[in-house]
N, C-alpha and C positions, 0 to 999 in steps of 0.2 A: 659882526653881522647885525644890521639893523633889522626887527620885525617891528609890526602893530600891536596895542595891548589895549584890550579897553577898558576907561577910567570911569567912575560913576562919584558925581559928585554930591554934595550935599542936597538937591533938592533930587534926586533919581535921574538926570543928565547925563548920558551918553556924550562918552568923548574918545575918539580913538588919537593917540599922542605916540610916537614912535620909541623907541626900548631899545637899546643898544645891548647885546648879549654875546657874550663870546663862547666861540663852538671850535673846537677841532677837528682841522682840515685838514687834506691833503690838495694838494696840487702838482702842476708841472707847469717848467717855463720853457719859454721858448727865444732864444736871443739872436737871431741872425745877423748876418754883417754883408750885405751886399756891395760887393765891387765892381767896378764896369773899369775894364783897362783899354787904353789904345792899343791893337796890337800891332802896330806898326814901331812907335816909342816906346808903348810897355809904362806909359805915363797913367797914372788915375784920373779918369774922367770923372766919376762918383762913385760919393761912398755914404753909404747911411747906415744908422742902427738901427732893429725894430728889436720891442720886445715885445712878447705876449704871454697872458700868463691864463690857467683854468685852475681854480679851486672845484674839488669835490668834497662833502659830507665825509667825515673818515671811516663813516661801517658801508660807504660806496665802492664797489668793487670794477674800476675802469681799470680797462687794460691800457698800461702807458702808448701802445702805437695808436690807440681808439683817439687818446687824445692828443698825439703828435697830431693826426690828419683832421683831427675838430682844429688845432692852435693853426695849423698849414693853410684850410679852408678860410681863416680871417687877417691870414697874411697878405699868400697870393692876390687878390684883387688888389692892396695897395703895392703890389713890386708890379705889378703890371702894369699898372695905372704908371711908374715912372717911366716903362716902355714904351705907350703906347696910350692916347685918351681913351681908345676904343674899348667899350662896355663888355665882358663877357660872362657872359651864365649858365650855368651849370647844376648839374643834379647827379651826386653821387650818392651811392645806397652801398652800406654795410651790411653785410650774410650773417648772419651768426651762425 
């Protein structure tokens, strides 16, 4: 993980320079494999891979489906997109 650190040099100069730190994480991934078949031949029309992945802070306490439909919400718009050009938007709310 990269943060900011600030350096002070010899004359009292402010400098912010980036700091590479390593933190343990958790995460989840997500790898779909989208198929589009003819169904008349049963032939592959298309086929792609997507990955996606979310890291959390590991004293973060996500529920893995919280972030199945966080990794699903940055999927969907490009599977659709090879459906279809047309735009769509949306606004989903979680209950706790």
């Amino acid at each position: 993980m990269q943060r900011e650190q600030e350096v002070y040099d010899g004359f009292g100069r402010r400098r912010v320079v980036p700091v590479r730190t390593y933190m343990e994480r958790k995460g989840f991934i997500l790898r779909p494999k989208f198929v589009f078949i003819d169904g008349r031949t049963g032939a592959t029309i298309y086929s792609e891979s997507r990955r996606e992945e979310i890291l959390y802070n590991a004293q973060q306490d996500t529920p893995a489906l919280s972030s199945y439909f966080e990794l699903m919400d940055r999927i969907v718009p490009d599977f659709l997109g090879t459906l279809s050009n047309q735009k769509i938007r949306g606004t989903r709310v979680l209950l706790k």
